[in-house]
C-alpha positions in Angstrom: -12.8 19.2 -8.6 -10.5 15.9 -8.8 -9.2 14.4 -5.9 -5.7 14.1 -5.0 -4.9 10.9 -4.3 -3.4 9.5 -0.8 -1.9 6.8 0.2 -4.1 4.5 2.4 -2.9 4.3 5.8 -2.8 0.5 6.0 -1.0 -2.5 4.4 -1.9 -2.5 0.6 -2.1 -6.1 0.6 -5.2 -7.4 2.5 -5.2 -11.0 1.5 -2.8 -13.0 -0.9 -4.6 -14.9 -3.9 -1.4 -14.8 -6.6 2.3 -13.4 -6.7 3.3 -9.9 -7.0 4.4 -8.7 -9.9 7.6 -6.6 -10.2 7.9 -3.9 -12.6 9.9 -0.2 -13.1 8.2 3.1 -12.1 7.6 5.7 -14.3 7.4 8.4 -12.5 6.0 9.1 -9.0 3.7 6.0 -7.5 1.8 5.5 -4.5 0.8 2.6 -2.4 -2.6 1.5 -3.4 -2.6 3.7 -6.7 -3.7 1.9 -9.6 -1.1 1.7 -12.7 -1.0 0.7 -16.1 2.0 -0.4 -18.5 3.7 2.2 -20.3 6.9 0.6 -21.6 8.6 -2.2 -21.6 7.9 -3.8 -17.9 7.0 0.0 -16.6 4.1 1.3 -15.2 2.8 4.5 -14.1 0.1 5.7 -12.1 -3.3 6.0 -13.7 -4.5 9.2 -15.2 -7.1 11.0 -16.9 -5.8 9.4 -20.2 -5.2 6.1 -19.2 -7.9 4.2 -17.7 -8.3 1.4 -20.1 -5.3 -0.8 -19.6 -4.9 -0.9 -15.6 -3.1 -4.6 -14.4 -3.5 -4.0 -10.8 -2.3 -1.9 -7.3 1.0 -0.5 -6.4 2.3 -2.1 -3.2 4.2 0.9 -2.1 5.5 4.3 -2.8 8.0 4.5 -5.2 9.4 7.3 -7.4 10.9 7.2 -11.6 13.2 3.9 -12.4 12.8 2.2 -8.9 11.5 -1.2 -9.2 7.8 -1.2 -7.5 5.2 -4.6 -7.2 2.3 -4.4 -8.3 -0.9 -6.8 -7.2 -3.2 -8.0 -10.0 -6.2 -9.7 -10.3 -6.7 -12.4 -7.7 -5.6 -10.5 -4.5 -7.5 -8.8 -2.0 -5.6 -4.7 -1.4 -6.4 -1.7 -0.5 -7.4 1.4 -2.6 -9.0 4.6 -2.1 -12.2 5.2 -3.5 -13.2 8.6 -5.5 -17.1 8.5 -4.6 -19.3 6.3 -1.8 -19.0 2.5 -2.9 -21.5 -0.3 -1.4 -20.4 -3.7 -0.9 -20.8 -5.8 -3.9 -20.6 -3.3 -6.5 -18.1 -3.3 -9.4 -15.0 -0.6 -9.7 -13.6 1.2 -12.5 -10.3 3.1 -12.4 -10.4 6.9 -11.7 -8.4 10.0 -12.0 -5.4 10.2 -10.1 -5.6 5.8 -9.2 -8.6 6.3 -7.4 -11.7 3.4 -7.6 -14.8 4.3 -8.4 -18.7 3.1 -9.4 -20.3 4.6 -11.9 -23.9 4.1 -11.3 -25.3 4.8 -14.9 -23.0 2.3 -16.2 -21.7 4.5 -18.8 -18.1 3.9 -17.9 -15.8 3.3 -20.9 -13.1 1.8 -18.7 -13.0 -1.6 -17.6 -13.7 -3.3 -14.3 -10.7 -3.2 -11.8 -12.5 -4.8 -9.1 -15.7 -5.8 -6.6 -15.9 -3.3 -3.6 -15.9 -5.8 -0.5 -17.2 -2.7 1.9 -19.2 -0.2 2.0 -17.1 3.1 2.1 -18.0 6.9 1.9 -15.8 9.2 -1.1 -11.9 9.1 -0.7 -11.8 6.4 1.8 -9.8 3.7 2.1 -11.5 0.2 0.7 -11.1 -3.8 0.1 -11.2 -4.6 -3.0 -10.9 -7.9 -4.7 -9.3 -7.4 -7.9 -10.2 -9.0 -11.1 
């Protein structure tokens, strides 16, 4: 069963290394929901499809054609996490903009991010972006 994703209740931004970046929603976004570029300076939320190419967290919500910022590697923000994560461990983007470890270290997608708590499944988290 996939989780739906939810907003975290906090600030996305937990502490500033770099600049946001501004880009155009395509489609539906949600704070803390990771997204990749789809067109020229667009980017939509993660999917199933489209874990490979992800440049960082959405600030806030935002729905199609509205401008949306997006922190990238550098910065501390919040996610939400699709399984239990333990401090230290490296993230990989999930269904639905979700972080995630995969403990076999199978994963096919690249690193998002280091887990800086220790969080139980669909929970808010730090994450320092890389």
């Amino acid at each position: 069963m996939a989780l739906t994703f939810t907003a975290p209740t906090d600030d996305i931004i937990f502490q500033e290394g770099t600049a946001a970046y501004n880009f155009i929603a395509s489609g539906t976004i949600l704070a803390g929901q990771l997204v990749f570029p789809n067109d020229t300076m667009k980017v939509a939320a993660v999917n199933a499809a489209d874990k490979d190419n992800i440049i960082g967290v959405a600030a806030y919500d935002v729905t199609d054609d509205e401008y949306v910022a997006v922190w990238g590697p550098g910065n501390i923000v919040r996610c939400k996490s699709s399984g239990a994560l333990t401090v230290g461990t490296a993230v990989h983007g999930s269904l639905n903009g979700h972080v995630y470890y995969d403990p076999a270290g199978v994963t096919a997608t690249a690193k998002v991010g280091i887990a800086l708590e220790t969080v139980a499944t669909n929970t808010q988290v730090k994450v320092l972006l890389v």
